[in-house]
C-alpha positions as CSV (number, residue, x, y, z in Angstrom):
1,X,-45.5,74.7,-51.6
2,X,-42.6,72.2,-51.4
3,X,-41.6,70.6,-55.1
4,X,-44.0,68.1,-55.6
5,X,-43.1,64.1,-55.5
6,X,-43.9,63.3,-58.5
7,X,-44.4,64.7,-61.9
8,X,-48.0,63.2,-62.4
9,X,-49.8,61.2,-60.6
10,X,-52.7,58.5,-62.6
11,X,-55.8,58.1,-60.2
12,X,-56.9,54.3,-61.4
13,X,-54.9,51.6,-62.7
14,X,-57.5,50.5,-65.4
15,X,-58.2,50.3,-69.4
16,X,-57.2,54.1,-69.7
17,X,-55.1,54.1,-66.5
18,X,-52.8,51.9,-67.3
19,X,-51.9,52.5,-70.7
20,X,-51.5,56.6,-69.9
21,X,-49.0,55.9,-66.7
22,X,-46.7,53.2,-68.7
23,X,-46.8,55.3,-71.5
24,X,-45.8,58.4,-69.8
25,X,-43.0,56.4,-67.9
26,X,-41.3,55.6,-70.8
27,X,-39.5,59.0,-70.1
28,X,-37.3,58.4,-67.5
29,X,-37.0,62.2,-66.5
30,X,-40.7,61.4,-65.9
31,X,-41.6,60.0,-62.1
32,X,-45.3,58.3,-62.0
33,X,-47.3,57.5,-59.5
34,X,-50.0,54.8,-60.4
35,X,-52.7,55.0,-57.5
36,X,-55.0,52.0,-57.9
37,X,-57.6,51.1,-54.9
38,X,-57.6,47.6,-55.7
39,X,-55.2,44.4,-55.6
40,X,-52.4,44.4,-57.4
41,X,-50.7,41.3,-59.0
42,X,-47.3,41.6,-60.3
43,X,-47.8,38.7,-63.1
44,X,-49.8,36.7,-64.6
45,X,-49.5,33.5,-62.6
46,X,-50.3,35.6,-59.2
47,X,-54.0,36.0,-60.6
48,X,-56.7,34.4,-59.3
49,X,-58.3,31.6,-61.8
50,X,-61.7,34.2,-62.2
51,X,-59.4,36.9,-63.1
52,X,-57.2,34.9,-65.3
53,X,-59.4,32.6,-67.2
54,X,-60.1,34.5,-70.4
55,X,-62.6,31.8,-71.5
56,X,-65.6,33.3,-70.1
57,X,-67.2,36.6,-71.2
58,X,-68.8,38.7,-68.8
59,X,-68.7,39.8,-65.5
60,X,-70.9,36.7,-64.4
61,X,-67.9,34.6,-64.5
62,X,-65.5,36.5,-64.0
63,X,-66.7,38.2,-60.3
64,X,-69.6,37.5,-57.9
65,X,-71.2,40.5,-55.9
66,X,-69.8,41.5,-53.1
67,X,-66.4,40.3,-54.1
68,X,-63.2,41.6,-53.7
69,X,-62.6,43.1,-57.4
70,X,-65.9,44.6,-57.9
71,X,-67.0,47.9,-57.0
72,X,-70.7,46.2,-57.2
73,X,-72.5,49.4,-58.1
74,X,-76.1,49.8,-58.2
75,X,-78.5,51.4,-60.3
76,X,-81.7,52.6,-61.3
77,X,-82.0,50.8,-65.3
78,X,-85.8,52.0,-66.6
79,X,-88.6,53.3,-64.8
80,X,-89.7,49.8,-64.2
81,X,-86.1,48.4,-63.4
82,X,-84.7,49.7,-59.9
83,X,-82.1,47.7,-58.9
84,X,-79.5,46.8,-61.9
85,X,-76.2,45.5,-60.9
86,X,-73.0,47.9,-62.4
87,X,-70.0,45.6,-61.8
88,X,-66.7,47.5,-62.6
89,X,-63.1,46.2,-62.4
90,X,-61.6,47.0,-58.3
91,X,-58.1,45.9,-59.4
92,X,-54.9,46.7,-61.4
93,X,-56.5,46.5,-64.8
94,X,-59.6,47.6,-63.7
95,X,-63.1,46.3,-65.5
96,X,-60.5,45.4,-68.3
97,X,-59.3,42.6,-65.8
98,X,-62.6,41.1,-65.4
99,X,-64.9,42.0,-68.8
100,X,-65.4,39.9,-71.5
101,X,-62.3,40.4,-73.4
102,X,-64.4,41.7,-76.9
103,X,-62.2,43.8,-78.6
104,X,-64.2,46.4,-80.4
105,X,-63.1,49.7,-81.7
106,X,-65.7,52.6,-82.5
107,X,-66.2,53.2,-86.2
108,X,-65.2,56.6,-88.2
109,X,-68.4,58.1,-88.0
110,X,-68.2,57.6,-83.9
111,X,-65.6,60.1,-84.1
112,X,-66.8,62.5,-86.6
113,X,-69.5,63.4,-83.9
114,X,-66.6,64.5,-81.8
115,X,-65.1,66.4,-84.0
116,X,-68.5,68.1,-84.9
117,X,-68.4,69.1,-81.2
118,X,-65.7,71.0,-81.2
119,X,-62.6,67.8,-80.6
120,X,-60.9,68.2,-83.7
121,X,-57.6,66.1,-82.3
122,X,-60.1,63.1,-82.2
123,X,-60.9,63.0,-85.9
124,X,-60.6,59.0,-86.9
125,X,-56.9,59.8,-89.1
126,X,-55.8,61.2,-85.7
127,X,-57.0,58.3,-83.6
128,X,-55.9,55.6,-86.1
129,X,-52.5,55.5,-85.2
130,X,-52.7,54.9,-81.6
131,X,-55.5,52.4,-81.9
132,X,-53.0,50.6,-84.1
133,X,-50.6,50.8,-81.7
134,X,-51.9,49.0,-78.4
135,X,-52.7,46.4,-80.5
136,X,-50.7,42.8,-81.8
137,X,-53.5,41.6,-84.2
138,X,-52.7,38.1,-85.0
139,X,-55.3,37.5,-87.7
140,X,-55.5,41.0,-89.2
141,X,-52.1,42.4,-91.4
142,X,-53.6,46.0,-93.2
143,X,-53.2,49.3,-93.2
144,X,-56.0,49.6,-90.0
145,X,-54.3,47.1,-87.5
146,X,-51.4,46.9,-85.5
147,X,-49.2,43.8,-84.9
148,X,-46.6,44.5,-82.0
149,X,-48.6,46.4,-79.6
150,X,-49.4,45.1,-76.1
151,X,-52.8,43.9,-76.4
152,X,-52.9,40.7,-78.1
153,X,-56.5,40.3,-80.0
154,X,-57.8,37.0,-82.0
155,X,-60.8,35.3,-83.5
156,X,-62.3,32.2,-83.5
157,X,-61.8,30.8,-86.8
158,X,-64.8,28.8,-88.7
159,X,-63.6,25.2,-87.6
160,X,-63.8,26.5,-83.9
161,X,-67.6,27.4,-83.6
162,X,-69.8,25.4,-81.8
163,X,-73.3,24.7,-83.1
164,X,-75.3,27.6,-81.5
165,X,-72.6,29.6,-83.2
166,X,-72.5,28.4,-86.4
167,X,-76.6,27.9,-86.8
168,X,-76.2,31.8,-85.6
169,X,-74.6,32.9,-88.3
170,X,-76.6,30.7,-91.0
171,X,-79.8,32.2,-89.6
172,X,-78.5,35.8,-90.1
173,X,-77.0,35.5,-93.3
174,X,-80.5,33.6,-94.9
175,X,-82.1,36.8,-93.6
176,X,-79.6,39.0,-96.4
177,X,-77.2,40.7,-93.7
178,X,-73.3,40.3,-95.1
179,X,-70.7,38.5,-93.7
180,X,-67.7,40.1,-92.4
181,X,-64.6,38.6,-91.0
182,X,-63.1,41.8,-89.4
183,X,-65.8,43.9,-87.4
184,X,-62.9,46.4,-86.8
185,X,-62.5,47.1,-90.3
186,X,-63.7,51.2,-90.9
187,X,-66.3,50.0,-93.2
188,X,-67.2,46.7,-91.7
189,X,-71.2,45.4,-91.1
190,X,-72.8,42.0,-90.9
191,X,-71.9,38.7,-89.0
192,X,-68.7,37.4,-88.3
193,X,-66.2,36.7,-85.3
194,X,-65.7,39.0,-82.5
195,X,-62.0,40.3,-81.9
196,X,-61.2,39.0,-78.5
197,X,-58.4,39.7,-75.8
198,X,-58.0,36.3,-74.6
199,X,-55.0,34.6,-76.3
200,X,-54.5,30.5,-75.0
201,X,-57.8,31.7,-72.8
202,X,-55.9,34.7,-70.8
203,X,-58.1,37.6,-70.5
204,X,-55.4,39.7,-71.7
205,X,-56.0,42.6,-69.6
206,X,-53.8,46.1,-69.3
207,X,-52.3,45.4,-66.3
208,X,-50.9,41.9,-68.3
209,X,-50.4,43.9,-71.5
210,X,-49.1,47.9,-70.4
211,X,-48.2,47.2,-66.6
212,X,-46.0,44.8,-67.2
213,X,-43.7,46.9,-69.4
214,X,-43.6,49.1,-66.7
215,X,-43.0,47.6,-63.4
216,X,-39.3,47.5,-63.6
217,X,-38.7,50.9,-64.3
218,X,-37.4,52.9,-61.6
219,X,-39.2,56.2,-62.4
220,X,-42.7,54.1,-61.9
221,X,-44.8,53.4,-58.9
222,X,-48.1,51.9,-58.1
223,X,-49.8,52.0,-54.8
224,X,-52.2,49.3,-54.9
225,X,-55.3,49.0,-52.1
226,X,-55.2,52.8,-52.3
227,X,-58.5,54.7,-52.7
228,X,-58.1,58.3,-53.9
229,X,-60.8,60.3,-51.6
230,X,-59.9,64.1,-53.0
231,X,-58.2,66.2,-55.0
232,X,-56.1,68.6,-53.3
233,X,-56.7,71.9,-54.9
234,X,-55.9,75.5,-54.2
235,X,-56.0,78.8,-56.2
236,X,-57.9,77.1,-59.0
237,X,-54.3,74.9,-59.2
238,X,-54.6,70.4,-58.5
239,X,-51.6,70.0,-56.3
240,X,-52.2,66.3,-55.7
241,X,-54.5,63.8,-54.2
242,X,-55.5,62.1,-50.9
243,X,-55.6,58.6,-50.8
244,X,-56.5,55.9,-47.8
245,X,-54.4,53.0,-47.6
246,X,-54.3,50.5,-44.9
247,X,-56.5,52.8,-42.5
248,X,-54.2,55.8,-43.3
249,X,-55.2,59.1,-45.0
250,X,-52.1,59.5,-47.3
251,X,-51.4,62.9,-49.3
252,X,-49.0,62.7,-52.7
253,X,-48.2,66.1,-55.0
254,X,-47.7,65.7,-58.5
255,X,-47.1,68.7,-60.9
256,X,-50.2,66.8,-63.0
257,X,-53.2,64.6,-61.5
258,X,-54.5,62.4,-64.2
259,X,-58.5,61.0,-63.2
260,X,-58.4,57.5,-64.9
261,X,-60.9,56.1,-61.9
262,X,-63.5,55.2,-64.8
263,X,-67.0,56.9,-65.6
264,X,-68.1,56.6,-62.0
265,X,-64.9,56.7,-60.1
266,X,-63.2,59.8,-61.9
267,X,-66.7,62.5,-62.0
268,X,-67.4,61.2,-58.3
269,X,-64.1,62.5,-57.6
270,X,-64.3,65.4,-59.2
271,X,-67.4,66.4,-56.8
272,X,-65.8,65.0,-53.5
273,X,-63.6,67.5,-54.5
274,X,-65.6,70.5,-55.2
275,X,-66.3,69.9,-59.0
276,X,-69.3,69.7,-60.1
277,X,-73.1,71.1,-60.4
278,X,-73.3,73.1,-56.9
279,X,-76.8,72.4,-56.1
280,X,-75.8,68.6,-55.8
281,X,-72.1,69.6,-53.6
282,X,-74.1,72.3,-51.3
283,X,-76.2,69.7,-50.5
284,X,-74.2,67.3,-49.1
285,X,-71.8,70.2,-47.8
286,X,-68.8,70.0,-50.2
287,X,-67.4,73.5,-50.6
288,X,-67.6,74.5,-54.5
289,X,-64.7,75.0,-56.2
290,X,-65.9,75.2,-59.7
291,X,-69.8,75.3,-60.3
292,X,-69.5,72.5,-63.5
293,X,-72.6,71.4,-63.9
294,X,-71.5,68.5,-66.6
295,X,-70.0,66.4,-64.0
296,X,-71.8,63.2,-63.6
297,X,-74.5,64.1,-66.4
298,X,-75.0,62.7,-69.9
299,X,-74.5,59.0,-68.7
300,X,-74.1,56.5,-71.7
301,X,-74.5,53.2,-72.1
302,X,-75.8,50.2,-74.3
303,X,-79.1,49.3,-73.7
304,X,-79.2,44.9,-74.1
305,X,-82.1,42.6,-73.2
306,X,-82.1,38.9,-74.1
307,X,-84.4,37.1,-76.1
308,X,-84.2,33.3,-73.8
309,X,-84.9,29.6,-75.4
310,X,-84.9,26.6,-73.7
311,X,-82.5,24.0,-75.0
312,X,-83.5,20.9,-76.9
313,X,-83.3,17.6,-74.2
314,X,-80.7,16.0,-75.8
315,X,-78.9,19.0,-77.0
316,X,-75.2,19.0,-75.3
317,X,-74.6,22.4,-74.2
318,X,-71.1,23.3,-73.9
319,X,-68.9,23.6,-71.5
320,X,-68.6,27.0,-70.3
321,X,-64.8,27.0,-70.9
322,X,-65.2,26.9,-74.4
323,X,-66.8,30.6,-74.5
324,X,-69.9,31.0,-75.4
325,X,-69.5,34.6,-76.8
326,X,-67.7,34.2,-80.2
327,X,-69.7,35.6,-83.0
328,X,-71.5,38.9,-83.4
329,X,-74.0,40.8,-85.8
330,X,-73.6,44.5,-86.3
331,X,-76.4,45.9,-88.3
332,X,-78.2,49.3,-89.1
333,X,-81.4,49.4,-87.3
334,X,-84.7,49.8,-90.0
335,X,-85.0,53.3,-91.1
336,X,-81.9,54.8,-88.8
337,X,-79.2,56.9,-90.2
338,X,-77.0,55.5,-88.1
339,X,-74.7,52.7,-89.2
340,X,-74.3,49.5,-86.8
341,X,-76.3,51.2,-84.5
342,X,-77.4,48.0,-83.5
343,X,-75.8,44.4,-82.3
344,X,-76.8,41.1,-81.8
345,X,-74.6,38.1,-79.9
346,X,-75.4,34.4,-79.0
347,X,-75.0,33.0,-76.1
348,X,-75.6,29.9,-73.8
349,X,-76.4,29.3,-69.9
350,X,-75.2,26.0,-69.6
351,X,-76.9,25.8,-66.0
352,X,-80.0,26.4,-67.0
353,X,-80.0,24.9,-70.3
354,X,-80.9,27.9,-72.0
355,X,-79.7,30.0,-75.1
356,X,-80.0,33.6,-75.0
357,X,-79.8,36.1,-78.1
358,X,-78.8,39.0,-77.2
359,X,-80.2,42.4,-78.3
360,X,-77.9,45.3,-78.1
361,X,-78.6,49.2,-78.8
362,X,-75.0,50.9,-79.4
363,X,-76.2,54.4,-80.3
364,X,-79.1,55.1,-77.8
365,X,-80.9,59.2,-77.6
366,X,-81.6,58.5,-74.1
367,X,-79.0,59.5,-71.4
368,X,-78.8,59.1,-67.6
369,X,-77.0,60.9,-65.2
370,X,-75.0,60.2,-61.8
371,X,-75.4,62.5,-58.7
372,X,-74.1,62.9,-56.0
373,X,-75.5,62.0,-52.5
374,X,-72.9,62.4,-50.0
375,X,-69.8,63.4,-49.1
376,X,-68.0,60.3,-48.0
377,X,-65.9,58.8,-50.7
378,X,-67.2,55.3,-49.3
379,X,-70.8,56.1,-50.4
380,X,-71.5,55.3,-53.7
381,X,-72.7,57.8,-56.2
382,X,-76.7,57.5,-57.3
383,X,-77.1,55.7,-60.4
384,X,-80.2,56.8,-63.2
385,X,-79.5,55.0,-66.7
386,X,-82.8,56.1,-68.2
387,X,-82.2,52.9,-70.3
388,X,-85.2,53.0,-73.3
389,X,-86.3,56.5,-72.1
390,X,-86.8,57.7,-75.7
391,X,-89.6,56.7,-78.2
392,X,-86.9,55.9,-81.2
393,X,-85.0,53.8,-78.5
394,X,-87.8,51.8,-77.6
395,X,-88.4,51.5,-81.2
396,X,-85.3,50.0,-82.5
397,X,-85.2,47.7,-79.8
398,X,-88.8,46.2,-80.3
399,X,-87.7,45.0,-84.0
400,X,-84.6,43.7,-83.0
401,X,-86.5,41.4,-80.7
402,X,-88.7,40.4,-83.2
403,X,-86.0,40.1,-85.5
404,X,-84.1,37.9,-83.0
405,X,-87.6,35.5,-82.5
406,X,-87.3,34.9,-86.1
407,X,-84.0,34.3,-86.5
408,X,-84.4,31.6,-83.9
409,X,-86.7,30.3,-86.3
410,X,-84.3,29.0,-88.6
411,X,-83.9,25.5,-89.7
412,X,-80.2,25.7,-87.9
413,X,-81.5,25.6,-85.4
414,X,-83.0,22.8,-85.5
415,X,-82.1,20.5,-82.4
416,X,-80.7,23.3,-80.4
417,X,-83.8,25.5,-79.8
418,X,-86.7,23.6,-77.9
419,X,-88.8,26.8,-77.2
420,X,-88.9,30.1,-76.8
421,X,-89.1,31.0,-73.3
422,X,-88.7,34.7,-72.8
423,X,-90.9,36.8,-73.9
424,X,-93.6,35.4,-73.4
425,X,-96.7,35.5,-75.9
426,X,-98.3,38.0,-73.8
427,X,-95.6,40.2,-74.2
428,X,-95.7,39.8,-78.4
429,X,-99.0,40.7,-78.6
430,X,-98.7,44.4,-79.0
431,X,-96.1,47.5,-79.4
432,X,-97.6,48.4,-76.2
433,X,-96.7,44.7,-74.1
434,X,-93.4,44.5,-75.6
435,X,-92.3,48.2,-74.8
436,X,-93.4,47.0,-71.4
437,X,-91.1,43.8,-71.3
438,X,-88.5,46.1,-72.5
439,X,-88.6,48.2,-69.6
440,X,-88.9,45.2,-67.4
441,X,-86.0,43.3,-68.3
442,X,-83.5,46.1,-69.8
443,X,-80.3,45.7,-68.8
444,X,-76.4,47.7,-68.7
445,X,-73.8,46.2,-71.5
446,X,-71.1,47.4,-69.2
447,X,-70.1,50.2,-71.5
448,X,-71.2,53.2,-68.7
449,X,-69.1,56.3,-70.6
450,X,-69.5,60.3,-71.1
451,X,-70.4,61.4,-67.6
452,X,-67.8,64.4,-67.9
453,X,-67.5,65.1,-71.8
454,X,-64.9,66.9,-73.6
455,X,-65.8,70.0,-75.2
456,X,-65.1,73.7,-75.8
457,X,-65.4,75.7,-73.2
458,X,-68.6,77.6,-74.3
459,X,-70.3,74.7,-74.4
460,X,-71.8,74.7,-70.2
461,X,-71.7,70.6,-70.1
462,X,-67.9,70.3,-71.0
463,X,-66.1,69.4,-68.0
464,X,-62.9,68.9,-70.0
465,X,-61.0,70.4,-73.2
466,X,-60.0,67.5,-76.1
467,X,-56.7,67.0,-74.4
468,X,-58.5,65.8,-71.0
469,X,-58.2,69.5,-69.1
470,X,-60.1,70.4,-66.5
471,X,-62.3,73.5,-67.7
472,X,-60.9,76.2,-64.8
473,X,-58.6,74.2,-62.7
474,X,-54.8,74.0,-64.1
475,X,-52.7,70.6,-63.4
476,X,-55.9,68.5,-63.5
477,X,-57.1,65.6,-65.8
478,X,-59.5,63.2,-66.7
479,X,-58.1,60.5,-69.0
480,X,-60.8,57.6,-69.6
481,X,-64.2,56.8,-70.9
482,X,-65.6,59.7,-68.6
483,X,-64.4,62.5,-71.4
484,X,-66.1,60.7,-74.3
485,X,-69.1,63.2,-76.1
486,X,-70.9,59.6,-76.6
487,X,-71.2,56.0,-76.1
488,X,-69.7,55.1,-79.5
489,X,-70.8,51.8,-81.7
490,X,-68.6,49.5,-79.9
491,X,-67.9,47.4,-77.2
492,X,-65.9,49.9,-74.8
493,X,-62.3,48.7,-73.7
494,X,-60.6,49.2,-76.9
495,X,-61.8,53.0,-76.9
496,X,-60.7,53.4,-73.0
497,X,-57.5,52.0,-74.0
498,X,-57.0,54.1,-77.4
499,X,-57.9,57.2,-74.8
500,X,-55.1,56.5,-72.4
501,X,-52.8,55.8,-75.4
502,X,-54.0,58.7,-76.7
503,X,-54.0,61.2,-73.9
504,X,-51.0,60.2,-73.2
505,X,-49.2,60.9,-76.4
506,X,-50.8,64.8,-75.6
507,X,-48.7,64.9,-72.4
508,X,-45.5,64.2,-73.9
């Protein structure tokens, strides 16, 4: 074939994306393409005020459905929850550009189990370093934080909490969990501020914090509104990618393709392209390339529900610009050998009038899977979470609501919390009633991951190697939150971006 155009080409411009291609284009022998299927806006006063405003966590705030920088998936949450709403970041930044802006990092025992699966490179001493360095930590000055990286992280400080916040943490701490000032400490647990990505209220996404370095170089590129379709493969070799853009079909070679479209977009790839279990591509008549039937399986998550009161009558909620997403509990769940498998948040809906306690499981049995249904690029991928689907699941999160009932309880809240509203005394009465509610009102924490896990090759669910390598196909691979073994006990945009850092480094 002719020399290629590039030297590697990143599918995705998001948390991993973006840090891998400015990384890698810091060698200016190096030409990268950055292939990103939504908008693109060159600087920070170019965004539009949802996108910008840092201030609100969540993608409630941040992007309606239907809109133009969601991929507004859909899927199946529980056996009695059909139709749960997956927003994910269509934009330079990706879901980085419209999340929540916690900045979370997975704990050492997160990536012992990766090592214990064969990923020795991803040992926490190896990971340390690059998790340091995407981050400017303006609170934190140790030996486990970084302080001139690109993504700028803060907490709210003590005099800054509101009163829902502040009763929050009294309530936990008179029920004997610690306090803790930096949750990304190795051996951190308890209540304390969250590390957030929103300095002077920017949500201080990658395209603000890695594509900006980037841009002016002349060995860079990104084609925005450009939305990969296939991998061009022959004799087990990735030559490149096809891309539509502006009603064309566009083809670009790269010596490397790098799949940072995310834990949807890069395994639904993969099988457009002839990757993946063949059952699922012979049915929709893909040709099989490689037989892999990992791809799209061993979907992870955090299951959450919320625990609802109404608000006292003359209780002033805030306004929703002050954030209502500041503080944070990370505990161990009763009996579990699992540290901080388990968090809890406060939050407000000022339209409503309602305060919500959130109830988060961060190391869940269960897994889900994504399939395949046809062979358009256009149609989205089939969705199954299997949210709660495991007895010690359900388990753990029945005594965190019970848990979070009483810490509502509290004489801090005293003038803030009128009533509980949700769930209902019908619900409490049993294990039985509240497993159902569970099911019911289960819900995605955004942190969809691990549908195309590294691994040694022996191991038949491994779709890539610990460096992000295609099992089988040469030139080809997958750099994001796709690759990890697990959903690890954090929030996931810090781990995407330590990936792409990470991955990165491997490609120099």
């Amino acid at each position: 074939m002719p020399n290629p155009e590039y030297d590697v080409i990143v599918v995705g411009a998001g948390s991993a994306g973006a840090a891998l291609a400015t990384r890698l284009s810091e060698d200016p022998s190096k030409k990268i393409l950055l292939v990103e299927a939504g908008h693109d806006y060159a600087n920070i006063d170019e965004l539009p005020d949802e996108i910008r405003q840092g201030h609100a966590t969540g993608t409630d705030l941040a992007i309606a459905p239907d809109g133009e920088h969601n991929w507004d998936f859909v899927a199946r949450a529980t056996s009695l929850h059909d139709n749960m709403q997956v927003p994910r970041g269509k934009i330079t930044g990706g879901t980085s550009a419209i999340n929540g802006q916690v900045y979370l990092r997975a704990i050492p025992e997160d990536f012992e189990a990766w090592v214990e699966a064969g990923n020795d490179e991803w040992s926490y001493e190896k990971v340390l370093p690059f998790m340091k360095k995407l981050e400017n930590d303006l609170d934190v000055t140790d030996q486990y934080h970084g302080n001139d990286g690109p993504i700028v992280v803060r907490r709210y400080q003590p005099d800054e909490l509101v009163d829902d916040q502040a009763a929050f943490i009294e309530a936990v701490t008179a029920s004997g969990f610690p306090r803790t000032y930096d949750h990304n400490h190795p051996a951190s647990t308890g209540v304390g501020p969250l590390p957030l990505n929103n300095p002077d209220g920017i949500r201080w996404s990658t395209a603000i914090g890695y594509l900006t370095m980037a841009r002016d170089r002349p060995n860079f590129s990104i084609s925005a509104d450009s939305h990969a379709t296939r991998i061009l493969i022959e004799n087990g070799s990735a030559l490149g990618i096809e891309f539509k853009k502006n009603g064309e079909q566009i083809k670009a070679t790269a010596e490397e393709v790098v799949l940072s479209a995310g834990p949807i977009g890069s395994p639904h790839l993969l099988m457009l392209s002839g990757i993946g279990p063949h059952e699922q591509l012979e049915a929709v008549g893909v040709p099989v390339i490689s037989d892999m039937p990992g791809v799209g399986q061993n979907l992870r998550d955090h299951p959450s529900v919320h625990v609802r009161w109404r608000a006292e009558d003359n209780f002033p909620m805030p306004d929703v610009l002050t954030g209502p997403q500041k503080t944070a509990l990370r505990y161990t769940a009763k009996g579990s050998e699992l540290r901080n498998d388990m968090i809890a948040v406060m939050r407000w809906n000022s339209v409503n009038r309602e305060f919500l306690m959130s109830a988060g499981l961060y190391l869940a049995k269960a897994a889900g899977e994504m399939r395949l249904v046809s062979a358009d690029s256009d149609v989205q991928p089939e969705l199954d979470y299997h949210l709660l689907d495991h007895p010690y699941d359900l388990s753990r999160m029945r005594d965190a609501v019970r848990m979070h009932i009483e810490f509502g309880k509290h004489p801090a809240y005293h003038g803030i919390l009128k009533e509980l509203i949700d769930p209902l005394p019908t619900d409490l009465v049993c294990d039985e009633s509240l497993d159902h509610w569970l099911l019911l009102n289960a819900h995605t924490m955004h942190h969809i991951s691990c549908t195309a896990q590294m691994g040694v090759e022996s191991n038949p669910m491994a779709v890539v190697n610990q460096y992000g390598q295609v099992h089988g196909i040469k030139g080809l691979r997958v750099a994001d939150l796709s690759i990890m073994p697990d959903c690890p006990r954090a929030n996931t945009n810090s781990p995407a971006m330590t990936i792409g850092e990470k991955i990165a480094d491997f490609m120099k």
